[in-house]
N, C-alpha and C positions, 0 to 999 in steps of 0.2 A: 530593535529586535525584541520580539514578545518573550516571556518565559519557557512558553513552550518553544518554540522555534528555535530559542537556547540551549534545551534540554535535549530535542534533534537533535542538532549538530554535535552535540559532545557524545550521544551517543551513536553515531555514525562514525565521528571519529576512534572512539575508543574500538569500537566493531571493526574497522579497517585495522587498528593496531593488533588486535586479537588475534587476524587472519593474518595478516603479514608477519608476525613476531615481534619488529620492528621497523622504524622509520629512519633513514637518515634526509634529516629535515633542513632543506639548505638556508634556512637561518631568513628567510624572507617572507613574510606576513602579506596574504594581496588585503586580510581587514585586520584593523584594530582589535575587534571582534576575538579573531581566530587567536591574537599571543595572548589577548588575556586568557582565553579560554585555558591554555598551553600553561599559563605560568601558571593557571589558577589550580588545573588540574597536576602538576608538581610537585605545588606548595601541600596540596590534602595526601598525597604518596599516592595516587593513581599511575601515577607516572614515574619511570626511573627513581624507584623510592630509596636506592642506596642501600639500601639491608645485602643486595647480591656480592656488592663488593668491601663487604665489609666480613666475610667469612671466615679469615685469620685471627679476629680475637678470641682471647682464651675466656671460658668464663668467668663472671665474678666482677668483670671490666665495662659493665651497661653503661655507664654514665659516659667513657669512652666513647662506646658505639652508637650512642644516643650523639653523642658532640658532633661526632664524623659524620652521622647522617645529614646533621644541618650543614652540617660544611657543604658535600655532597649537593644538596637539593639548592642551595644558595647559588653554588655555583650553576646548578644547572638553569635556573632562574634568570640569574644575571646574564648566560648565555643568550638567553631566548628574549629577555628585553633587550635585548642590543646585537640583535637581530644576526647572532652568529650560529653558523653553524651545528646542529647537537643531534645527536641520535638518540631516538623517542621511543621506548618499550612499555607497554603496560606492566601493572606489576598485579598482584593477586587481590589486592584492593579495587583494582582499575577493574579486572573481573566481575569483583561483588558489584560493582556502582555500576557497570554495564547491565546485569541482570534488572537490579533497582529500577534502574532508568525503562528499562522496557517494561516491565511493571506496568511503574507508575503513568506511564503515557498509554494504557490500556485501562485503566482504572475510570470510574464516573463517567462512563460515554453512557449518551442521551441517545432517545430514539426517533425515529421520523413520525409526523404529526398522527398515523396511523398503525405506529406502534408495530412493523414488521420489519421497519430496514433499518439500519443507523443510521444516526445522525450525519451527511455530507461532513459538515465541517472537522470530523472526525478521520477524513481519508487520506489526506497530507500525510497523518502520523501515522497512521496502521500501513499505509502502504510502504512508509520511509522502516520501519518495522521489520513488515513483509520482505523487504528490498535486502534485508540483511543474508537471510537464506538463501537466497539465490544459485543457485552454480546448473551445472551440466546436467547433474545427476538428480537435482530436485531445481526443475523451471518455476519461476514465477510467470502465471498470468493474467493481467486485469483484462474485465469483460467489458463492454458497455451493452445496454440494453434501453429499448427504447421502443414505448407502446406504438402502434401505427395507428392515428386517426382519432388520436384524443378529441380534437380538435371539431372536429364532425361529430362526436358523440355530444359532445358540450353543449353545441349550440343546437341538438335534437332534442336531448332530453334533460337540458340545463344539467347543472352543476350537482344535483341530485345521481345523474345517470352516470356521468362521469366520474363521479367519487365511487359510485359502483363498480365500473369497470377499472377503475386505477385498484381498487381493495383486490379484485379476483385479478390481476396480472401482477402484483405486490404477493399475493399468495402461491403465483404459480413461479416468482421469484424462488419464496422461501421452501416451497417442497421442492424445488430442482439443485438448490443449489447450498439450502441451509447447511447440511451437514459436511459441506466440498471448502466454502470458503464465508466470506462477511460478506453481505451489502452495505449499498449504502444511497441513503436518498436526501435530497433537499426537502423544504416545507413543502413546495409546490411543483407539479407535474410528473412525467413518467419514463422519465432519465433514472435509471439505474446504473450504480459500477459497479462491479463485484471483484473481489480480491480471492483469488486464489490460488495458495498456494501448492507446490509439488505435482501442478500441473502443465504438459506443453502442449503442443497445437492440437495434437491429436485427443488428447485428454480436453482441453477446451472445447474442440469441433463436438463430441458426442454430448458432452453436459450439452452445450448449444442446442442441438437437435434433440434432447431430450427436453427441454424448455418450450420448443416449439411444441411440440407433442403436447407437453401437460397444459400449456393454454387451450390447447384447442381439444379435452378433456370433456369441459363443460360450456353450453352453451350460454351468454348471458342473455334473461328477458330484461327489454326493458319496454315498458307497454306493452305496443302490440310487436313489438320488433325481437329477433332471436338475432344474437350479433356470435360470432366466432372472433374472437381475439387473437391479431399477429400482434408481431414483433420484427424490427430489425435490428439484428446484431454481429456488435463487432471484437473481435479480440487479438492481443497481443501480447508476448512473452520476454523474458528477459533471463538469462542466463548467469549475469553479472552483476554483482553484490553494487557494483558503484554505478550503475545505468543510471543514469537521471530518471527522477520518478515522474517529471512532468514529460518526458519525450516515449516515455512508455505511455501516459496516459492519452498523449497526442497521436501515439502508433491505433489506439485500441479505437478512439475515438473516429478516425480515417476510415477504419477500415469501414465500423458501424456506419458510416457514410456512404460507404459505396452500396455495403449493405440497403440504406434507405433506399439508394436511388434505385435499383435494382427490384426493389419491392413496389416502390411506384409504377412501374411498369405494368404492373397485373392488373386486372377490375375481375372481383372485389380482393384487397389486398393481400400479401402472404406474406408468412414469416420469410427471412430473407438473414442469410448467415455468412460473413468474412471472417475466416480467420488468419490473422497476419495479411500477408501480402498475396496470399490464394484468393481460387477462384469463389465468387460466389455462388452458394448453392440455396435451394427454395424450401420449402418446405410448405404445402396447400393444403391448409384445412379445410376446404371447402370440397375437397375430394371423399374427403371424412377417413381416408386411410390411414386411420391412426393407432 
């Protein structure tokens, strides 16, 4: 398990301790992984640090209170390697090292080859992040976005024409949705996901439709050709803090799917919009009603 992937998980767990208050943890590990994680997080006082129940000493007695605590954490320690039963609270440490952690797993992100979206390999963790906020009252939802007909421009106006038109739907990315939530992009092609948060379906459908809109904004020349740039897109939302972040990314991802195929159907193509599990709706720039 890598460092960061390490650093995930403790802060996911700490984040479920936060919201819950506490855990009572039935003393069974499904990884190796997780009781170290548990004894590791004890031993530094993030966890049941013993100071709560030590609030009957008189002043003057630290070395006392200092002794009892290691009593205290030992035991709790001992517990959880020998996989018995203990009930798990964060303590006001476990707070500060929660913050820390989301931090520093937002720190040194690199950007995509073209310098408007973020780095892909950066979405794991912002989304896992992201996934923290979650509830009824502020939705998470990840977008996927995806140029139509890269592929046709490529092989027209080679890879010159196409880095053109990936740069102007990359920028109609960043005026739609810069200031709403992050992107994010690989080195290569016009797969976009965008994360955004405190938004649900209906707040996603409008950025959507507003996306379609600013592509088809400006026209792009290339030679002698004027192209209108779609997109098919898809999104999905998550209300709950613990949702898998890969079954949300799979949700956003399907629907952008039906999205495509639905945009296939046109000549010459159209944006093409699913959100969640609704119907698809169009949006034709080539009517220019924009």
């Amino acid at each position: 398990m890598s460092r960061t992937d390490a650093r995930v998980r403790e802060m996911q767990f700490l984040a479920r301790l936060d919201r819950d208050g506490e855990i009572k943890h039935p003393g069974h590990f499904e990884r190796i992984e997780d009781q170290q994680m548990v004894v590791s997080l004890i031993h530094d006082g993030y966890l049941n640090d013993g100071f709560a129940q030590l609030k009957s000493l008189s002043p003057g007695r630290e070395g006392e209170l200092l002794a009892r605590r290691q009593l205290v954490l030992g035991e709790h320690i001992h517990a959880t390697l020998n996989n018995k039963p203990i009930t798990l609270k964060i303590s006001h440490r476990g707070r500060v090292r929660l913050s820390e952690l989301q931090q520093q797993l937002r720190t040194g992100r690199d950007r995509d080859p073209m310098g408007l979206c973020l780095a892909k390999r950066h979405l794991e963790t912002d989304l896992a992040i992201a996934m923290l906020s979650a509830s009824n009252e502020a939705p998470l939802s990840v977008v996927y976005l995806d140029m139509n007909g890269l592929k046709a421009i490529n092989d027209k106006h080679r890879h010159e024409g196409g880095d053109a038109a990936i740069r102007a739907y990359l920028e109609a990315v960043v005026a739609t949705f810069g200031e709403r939530g992050e992107a994010y992009r690989g080195e290569g092609g016009d797969e976009v996901i965008v994360i955004l948060p405190n938004a649900d379906d209906a707040a996603a459908g409008r950025l959507l439709d507003s996306f379609a809109r600013q592509l088809a904004k400006d026209v792009l020349v290339l030679g002698e050709e004027s192209l209108v740039l779609t997109a098919s897109c898809g999104s999905a939302r998550a209300t709950d803090p613990n949702t898998d972040a890969k079954t949300l990314l799979d949700l956003a991802d399907k629907a952008q799917y039906r999205a495509k195929e639905e945009s296939k159907r046109h000549t010459p193509r159209v944006s093409a919009i699913a959100v969640g599990a609704g119907d698809v709706t169009i949006f034709n720039p080539h009517k220019r009603e924009i």
